[in-house]
KOLDOVO-980609 format. One record per residue (C-alpha): residue in one letter; x, y, z; residue number from 1. Coordinates in steps of 0.1 Angstrom, whole numbers, always signed. Layout:
% residues N
resn A, east X, north Y, up Z, resi NUM .
...
//
This chain:
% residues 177
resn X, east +0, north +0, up +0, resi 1 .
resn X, east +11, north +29, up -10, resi 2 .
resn X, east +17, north +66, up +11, resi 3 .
resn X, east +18, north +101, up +4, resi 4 .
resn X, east +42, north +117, up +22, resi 5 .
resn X, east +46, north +155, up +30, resi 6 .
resn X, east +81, north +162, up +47, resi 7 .
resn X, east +88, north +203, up +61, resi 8 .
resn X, east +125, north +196, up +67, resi 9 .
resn X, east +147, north +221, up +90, resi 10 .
resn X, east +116, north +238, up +109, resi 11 .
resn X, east +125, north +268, up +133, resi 12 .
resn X, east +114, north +252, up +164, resi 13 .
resn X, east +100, north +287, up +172, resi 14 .
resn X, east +79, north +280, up +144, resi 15 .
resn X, east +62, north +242, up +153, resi 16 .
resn X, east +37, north +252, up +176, resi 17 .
resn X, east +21, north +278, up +151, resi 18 .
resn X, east +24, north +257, up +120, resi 19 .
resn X, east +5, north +228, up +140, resi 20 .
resn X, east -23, north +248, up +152, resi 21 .
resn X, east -27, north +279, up +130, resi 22 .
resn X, east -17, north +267, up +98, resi 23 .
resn X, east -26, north +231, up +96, resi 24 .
resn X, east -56, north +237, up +123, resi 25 .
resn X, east -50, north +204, up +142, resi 26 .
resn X, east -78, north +196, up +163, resi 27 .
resn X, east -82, north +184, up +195, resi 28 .
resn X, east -115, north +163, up +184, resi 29 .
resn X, east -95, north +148, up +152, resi 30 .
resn X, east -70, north +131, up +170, resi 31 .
resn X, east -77, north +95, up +176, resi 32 .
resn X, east -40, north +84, up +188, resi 33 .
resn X, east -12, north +103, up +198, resi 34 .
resn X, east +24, north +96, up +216, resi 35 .
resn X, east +49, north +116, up +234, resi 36 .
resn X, east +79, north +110, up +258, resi 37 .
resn X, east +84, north +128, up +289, resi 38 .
resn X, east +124, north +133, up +289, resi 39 .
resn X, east +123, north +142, up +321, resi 40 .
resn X, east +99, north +115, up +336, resi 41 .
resn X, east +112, north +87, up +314, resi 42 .
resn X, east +75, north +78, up +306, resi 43 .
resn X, east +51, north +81, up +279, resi 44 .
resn X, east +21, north +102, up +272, resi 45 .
resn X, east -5, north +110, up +249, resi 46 .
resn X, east -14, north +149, up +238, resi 47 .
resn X, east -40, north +151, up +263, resi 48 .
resn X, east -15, north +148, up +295, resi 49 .
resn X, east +12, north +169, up +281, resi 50 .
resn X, east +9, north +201, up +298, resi 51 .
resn X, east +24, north +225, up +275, resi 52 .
resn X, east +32, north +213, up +238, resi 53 .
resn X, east +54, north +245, up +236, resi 54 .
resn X, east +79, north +231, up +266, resi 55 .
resn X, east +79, north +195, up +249, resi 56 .
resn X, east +94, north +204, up +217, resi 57 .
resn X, east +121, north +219, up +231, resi 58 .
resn X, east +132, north +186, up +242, resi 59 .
resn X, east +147, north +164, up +213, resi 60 .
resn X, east +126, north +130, up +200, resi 61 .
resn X, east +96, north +117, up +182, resi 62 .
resn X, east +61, north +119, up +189, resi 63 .
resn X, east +30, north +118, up +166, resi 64 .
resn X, east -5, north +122, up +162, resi 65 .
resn X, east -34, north +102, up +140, resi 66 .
resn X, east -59, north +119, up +132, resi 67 .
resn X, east -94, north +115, up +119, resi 68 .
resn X, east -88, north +142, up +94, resi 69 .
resn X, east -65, north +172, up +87, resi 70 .
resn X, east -72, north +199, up +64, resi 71 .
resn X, east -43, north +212, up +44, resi 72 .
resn X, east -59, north +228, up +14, resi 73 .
resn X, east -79, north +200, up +9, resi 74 .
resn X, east -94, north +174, up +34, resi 75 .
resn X, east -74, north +149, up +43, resi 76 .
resn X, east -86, north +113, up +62, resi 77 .
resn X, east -68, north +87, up +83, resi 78 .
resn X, east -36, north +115, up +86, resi 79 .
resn X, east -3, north +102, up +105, resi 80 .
resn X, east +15, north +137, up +116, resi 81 .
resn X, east +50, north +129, up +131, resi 82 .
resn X, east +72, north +149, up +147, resi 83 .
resn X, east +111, north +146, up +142, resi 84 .
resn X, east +127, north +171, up +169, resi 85 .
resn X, east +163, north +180, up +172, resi 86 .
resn X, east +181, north +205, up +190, resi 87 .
resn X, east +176, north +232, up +169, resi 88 .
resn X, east +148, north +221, up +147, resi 89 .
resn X, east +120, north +196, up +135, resi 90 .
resn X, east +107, north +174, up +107, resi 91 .
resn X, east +74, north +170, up +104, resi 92 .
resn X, east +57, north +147, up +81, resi 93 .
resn X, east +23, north +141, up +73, resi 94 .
resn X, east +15, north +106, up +57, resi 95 .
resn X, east -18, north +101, up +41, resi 96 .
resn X, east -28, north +71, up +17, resi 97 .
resn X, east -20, north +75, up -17, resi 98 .
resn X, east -59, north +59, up -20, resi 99 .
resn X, east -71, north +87, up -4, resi 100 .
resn X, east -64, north +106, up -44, resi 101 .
resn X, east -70, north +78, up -63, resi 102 .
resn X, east -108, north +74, up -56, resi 103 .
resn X, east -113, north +104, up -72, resi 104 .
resn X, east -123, north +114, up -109, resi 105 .
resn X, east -90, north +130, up -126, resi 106 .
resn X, east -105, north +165, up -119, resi 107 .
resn X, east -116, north +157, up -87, resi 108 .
resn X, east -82, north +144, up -77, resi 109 .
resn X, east -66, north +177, up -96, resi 110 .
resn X, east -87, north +200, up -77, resi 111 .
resn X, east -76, north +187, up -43, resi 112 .
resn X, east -40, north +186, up -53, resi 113 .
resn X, east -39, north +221, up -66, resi 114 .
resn X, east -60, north +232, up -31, resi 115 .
resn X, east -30, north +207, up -12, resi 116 .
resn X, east +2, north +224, up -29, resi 117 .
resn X, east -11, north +260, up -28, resi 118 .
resn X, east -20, north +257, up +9, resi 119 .
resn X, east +19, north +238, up +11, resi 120 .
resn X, east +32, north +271, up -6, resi 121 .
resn X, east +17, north +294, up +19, resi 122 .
resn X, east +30, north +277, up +50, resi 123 .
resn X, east +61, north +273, up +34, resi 124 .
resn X, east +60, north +313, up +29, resi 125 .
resn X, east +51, north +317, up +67, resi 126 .
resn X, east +75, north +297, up +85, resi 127 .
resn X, east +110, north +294, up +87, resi 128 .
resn X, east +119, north +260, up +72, resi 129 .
resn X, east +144, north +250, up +42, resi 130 .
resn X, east +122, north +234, up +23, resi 131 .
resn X, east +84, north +212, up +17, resi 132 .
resn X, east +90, north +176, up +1, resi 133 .
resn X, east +60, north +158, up -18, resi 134 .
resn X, east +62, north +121, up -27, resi 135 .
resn X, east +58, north +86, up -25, resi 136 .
resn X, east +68, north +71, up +10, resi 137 .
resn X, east +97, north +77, up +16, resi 138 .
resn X, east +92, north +110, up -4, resi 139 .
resn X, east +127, north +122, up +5, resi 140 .
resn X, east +142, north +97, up -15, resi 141 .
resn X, east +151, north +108, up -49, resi 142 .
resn X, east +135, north +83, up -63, resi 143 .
resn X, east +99, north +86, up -44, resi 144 .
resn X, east +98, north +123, up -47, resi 145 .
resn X, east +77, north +142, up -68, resi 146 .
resn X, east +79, north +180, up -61, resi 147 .
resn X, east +90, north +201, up -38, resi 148 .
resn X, east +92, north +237, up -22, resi 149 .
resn X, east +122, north +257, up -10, resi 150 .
resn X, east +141, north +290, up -13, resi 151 .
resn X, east +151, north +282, up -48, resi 152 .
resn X, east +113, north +274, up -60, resi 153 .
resn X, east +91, north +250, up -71, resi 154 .
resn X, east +112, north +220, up -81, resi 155 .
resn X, east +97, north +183, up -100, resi 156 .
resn X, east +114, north +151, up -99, resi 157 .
resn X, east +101, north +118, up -115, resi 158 .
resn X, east +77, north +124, up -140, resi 159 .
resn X, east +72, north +91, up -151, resi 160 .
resn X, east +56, north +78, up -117, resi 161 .
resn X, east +22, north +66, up -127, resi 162 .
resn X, east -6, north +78, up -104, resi 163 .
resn X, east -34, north +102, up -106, resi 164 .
resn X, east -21, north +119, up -75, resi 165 .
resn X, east +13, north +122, up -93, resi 166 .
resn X, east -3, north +132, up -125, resi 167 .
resn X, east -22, north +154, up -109, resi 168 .
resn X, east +13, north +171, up -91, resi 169 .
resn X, east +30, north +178, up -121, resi 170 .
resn X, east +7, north +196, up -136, resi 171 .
resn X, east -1, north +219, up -108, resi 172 .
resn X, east +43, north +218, up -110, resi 173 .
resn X, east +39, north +231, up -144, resi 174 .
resn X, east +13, north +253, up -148, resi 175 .
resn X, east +33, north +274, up -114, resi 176 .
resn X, east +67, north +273, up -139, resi 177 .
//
């Protein structure tokens, strides 16, 4: 089975909290599993006994959430958000099922893709991060990615990967050339 990966490498840490909440509106009510681990209490937690998210990133580790749904442009269902913190700053990755695109009629699946990489573009513009990866998992291999975001533009990699979700990437890649 096959997922779609989303990778904002080299996050400000200054920037997480904002990006999880404001821009991708993660919702308390969406999440349906989520892990942490207390550095200093050697234990793990979920979201809800963490007691300030702020204070937890500024230790270094994993955590994730699964949620019901995350809206990032478009709706997305059955998201994996995961959290890759280091001292300085984070990866996080949102994997989706590449199904969740391919149910949809070419225009339909265009239509969310365009709504998904111009929402991409605008966090990308608001936070301090070098750059948005979109691909295949895992999309930051060369050859799994498909596009991707950073100071020096709007870059495409492997045309030739055969999906309407791919399709559908390259040409919101080219029409933005």
């Amino acid at each position: 089975m096959d997922y779609i990966e989303i990778v904002m490498k080299n996050i400000v840490k200054k920037d997480v909290e904002n990006l999880i909440f404001n821009c991708l509106h993660l919702e308390e009510k969406n999440i349906i599993r989520s892990h942490f681990f207390d550095q200093k209490q050697k234990k793990d937690l979920t979201y809800q006994e963490i007691t300030s998210f702020s204070e937890h990133i500024l230790t270094v580790g994993t955590c994730y959430f699964y949620l019901k749904k995350l809206r990032v442009g478009c709706s997305l269902k059955n998201v994996m958000l995961l959290l890759a913190i280091e001292k300085e700053y984070c990866d996080l990755t949102i994997q989706v099922l590449g199904s969740e695109f391919e149910v949809y009629s070419i225009q339909e699946c265009q239509k969310k893709c365009r709504q998904l990489c111009l929402e991409l573009e605008r966090i990308y513009s608001l936070n301090t991060m070098e750059e948005i990866i979109i691909g295949y998992e895992p999309a930051e291999d060369d050859d799994m990615k498909l596009i991707s975001f950073s100071e020096n533009g709007l870059r495409f990699f492997n045309e030739n990967y055969v999906s309407k979700f791919a399709a559908s990437v390259f040409l919101y890649s080219k029409i933005r050339r």
